[in-house]
C-alpha positions as CSV (number, residue, x, y, z in Angstrom):
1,X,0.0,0.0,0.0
2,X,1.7,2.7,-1.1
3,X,1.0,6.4,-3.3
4,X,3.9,7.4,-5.4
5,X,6.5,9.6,-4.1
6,X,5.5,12.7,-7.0
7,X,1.8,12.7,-4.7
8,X,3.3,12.2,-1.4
9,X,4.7,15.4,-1.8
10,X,2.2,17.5,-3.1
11,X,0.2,16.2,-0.2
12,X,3.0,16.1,2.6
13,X,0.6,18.3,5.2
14,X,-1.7,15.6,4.7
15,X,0.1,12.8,4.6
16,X,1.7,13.7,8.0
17,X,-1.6,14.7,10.1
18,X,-2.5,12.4,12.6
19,X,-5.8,11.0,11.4
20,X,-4.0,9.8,8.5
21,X,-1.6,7.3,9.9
22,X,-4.5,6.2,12.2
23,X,-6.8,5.7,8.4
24,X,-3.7,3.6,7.1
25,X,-3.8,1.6,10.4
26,X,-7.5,1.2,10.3
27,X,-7.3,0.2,6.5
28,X,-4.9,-2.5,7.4
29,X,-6.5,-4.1,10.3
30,X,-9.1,-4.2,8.1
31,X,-7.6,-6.2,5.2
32,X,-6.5,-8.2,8.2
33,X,-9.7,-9.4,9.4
34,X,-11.8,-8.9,6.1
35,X,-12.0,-9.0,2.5
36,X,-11.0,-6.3,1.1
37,X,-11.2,-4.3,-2.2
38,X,-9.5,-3.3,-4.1
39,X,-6.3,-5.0,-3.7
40,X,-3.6,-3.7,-1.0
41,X,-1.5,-3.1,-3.5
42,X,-3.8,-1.0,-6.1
43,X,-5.0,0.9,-3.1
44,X,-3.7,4.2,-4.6
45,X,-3.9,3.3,-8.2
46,X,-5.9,6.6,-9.4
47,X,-1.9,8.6,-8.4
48,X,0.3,5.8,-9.2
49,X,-1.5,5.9,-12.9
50,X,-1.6,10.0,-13.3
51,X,0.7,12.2,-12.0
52,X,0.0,15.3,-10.7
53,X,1.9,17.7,-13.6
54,X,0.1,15.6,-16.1
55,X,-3.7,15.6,-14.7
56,X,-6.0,17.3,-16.9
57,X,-9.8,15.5,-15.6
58,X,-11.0,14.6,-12.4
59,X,-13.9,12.2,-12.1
60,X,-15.6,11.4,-8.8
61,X,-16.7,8.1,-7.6
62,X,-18.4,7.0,-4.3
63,X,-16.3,3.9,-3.3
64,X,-14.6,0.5,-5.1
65,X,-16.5,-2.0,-6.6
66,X,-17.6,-4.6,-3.9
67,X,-17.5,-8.0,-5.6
68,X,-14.3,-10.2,-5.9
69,X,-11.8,-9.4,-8.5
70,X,-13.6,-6.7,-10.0
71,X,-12.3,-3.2,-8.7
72,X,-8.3,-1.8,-9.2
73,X,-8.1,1.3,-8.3
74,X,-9.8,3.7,-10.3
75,X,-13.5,5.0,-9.7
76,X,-15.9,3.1,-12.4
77,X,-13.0,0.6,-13.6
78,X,-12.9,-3.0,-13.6
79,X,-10.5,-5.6,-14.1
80,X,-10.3,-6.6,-17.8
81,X,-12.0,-9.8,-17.3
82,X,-15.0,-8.5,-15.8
83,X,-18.5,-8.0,-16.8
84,X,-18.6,-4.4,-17.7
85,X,-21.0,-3.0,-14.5
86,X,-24.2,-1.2,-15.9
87,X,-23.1,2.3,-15.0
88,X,-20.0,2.3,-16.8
89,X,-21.7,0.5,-19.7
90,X,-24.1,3.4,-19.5
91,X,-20.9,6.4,-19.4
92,X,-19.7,4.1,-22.4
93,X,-22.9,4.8,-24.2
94,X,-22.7,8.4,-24.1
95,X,-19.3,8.7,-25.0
96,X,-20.4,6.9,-27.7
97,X,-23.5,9.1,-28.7
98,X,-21.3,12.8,-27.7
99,X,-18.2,11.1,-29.7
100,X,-20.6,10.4,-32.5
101,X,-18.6,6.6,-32.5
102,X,-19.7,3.1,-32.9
103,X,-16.9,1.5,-31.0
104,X,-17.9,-0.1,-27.6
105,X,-14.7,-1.1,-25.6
106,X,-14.4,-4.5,-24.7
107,X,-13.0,-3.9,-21.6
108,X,-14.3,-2.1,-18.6
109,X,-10.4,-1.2,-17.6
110,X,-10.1,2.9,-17.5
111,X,-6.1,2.6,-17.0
112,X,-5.8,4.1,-20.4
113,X,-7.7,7.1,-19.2
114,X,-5.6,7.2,-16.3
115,X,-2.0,7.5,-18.3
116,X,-3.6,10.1,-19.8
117,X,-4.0,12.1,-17.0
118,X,-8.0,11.6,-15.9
119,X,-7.5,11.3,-12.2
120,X,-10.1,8.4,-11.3
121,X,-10.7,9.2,-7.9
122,X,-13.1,7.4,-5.4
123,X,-14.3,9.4,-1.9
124,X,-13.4,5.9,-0.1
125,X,-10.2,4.3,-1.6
126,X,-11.5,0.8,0.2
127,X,-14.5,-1.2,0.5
128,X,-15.5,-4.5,2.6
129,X,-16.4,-7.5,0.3
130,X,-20.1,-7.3,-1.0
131,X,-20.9,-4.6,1.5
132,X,-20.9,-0.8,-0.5
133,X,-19.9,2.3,1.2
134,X,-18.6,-0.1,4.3
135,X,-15.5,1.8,4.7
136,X,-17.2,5.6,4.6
137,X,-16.2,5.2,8.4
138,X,-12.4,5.2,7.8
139,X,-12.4,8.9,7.4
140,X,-11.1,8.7,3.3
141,X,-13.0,11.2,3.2
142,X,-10.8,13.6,4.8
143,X,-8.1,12.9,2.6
144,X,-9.9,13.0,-0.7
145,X,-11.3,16.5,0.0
146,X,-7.9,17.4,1.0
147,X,-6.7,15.9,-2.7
148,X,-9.8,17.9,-4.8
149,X,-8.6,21.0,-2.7
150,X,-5.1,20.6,-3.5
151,X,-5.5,20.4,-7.4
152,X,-7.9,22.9,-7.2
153,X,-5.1,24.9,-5.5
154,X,-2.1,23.6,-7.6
155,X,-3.4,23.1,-10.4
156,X,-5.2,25.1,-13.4
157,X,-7.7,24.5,-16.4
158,X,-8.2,20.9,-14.6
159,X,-11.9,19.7,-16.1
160,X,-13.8,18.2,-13.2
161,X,-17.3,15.4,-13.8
162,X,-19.2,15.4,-10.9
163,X,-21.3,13.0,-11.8
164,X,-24.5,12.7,-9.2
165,X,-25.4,14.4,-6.2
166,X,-22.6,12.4,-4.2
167,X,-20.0,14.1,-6.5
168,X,-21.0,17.8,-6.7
169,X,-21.4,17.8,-2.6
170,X,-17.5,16.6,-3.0
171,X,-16.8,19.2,-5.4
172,X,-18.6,22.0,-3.7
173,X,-15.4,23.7,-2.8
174,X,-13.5,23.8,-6.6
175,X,-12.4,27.0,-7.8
176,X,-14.5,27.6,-10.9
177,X,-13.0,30.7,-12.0
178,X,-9.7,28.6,-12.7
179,X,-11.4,25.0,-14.0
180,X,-14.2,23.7,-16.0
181,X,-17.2,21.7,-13.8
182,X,-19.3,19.5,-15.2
183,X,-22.1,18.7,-13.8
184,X,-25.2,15.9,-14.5
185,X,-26.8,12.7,-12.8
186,X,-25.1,9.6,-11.9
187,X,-24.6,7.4,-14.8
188,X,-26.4,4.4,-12.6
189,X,-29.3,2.4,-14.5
190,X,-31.8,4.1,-12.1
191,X,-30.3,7.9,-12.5
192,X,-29.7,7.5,-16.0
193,X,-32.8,5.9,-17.1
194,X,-34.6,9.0,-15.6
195,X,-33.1,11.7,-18.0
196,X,-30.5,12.7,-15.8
197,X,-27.0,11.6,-17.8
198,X,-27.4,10.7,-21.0
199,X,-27.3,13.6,-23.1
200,X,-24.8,15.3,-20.7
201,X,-21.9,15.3,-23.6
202,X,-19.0,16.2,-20.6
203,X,-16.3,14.0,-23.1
204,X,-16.7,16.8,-26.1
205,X,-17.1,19.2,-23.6
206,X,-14.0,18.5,-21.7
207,X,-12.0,17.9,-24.6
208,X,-13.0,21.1,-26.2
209,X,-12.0,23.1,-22.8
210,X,-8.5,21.3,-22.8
211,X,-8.2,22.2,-26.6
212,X,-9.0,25.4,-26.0
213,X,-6.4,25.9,-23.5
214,X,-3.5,24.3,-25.2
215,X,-3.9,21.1,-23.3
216,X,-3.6,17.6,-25.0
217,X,-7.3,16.0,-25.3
218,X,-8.3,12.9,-23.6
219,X,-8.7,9.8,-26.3
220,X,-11.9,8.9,-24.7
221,X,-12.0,5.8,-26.6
């Protein structure tokens, strides 16, 4: 369990508060006397895939993927053998519609996003097996409000999906005179299927933001 030394210090203050080291210590008696997910070792996968000088996109999850083998890392990513999950089938729709594509990626791995600098960032970085939102008690939040603050901070022209009511709460504090935030329902069956995300075209949108300010575009697909 470990976050790459680039992140650790950008967020050295954090890193070094007290409630942190008691979070890691909590984390690991939990993987010590439960299932955990994702992995101990993919804990911190959304930094260890995009680097802070290279992060363009933040996208907001709630917490991991609570079934075994499915979640590494990143917020609405599986494991390449997995069953793509309905609500990232249904983001892969509309970035098919707003992209005006027909390809459907086989995969429901977003590491590719990652590289390219999308920071794929759950509230809770851990979950308990088949129990959702288990670890909400671990106080990840702290530290992941303390990460959106920080790139809001550091960084500029940084896109931001909040995607559901979950996400914009989390995103409340963002600087929006200095980045672009997008805003629509969750892309879940029961959010989507009420006119709430499809239609929300935030891959064009963010794309023609970073384009507009000399940034490299995300290759959505």
């Amino acid at each position: 369990m470990f976050i790459n030394a680039a992140w650790q210090t950008v967020l050295s203050d954090e890193i070094e508060k007290s409630y942190f080291q008691d979070l890691i210590d909590a984390v690991d008696l939990e993987y010590q006397n439960s299932t955990c997910f994702p992995p101990k070792d993919l804990i911190f996968s959304a930094f260890n895939n995009c680097s802070l000088g290279n992060l363009k996109v933040v996208i907001i999850g709630q917490d991991p993927y609570h079934g075994d083998g499915e979640a590494n890392g990143l917020c609405f990513s599986v494991n390449d053998a997995v069953k793509i999950p309905p609500s990232l089938r249904n983001i892969f729709r509309e970035m098919n519609t707003d992209l005006e594509s027909i390809f459907f990626p086989a995969t429901g791995n977003l590491e590719s996003w990652a590289k390219q600098g999308v920071l794929l960032l759950n509230a809770s970085l851990t979950v308990r097996k088949d129990s959702p939102n288990s670890h909400k008690h671990l106080k990840w939040n702290l530290f992941t409000d303390a990460v959106i603050q920080k790139i809001s901070e550091e960084k500029e022209n940084v896109v931001f999906m909040l995607w559901g009511s979950f996400a914009q709460k989390k995103g409340a504090k963002i600087d929006r005179n200095k980045h672009l935030v997008l805003e629509s329902g969750h892309p879940s069956p029961m959010s989507a299927n009420q006119g709430k995300w499809f239609g929300n075209k935030h891959f064009s949108q963010a794309n023609e933001y970073l384009k507009k300010h000399n940034l490299e575009m995300i290759d959505w697909l």
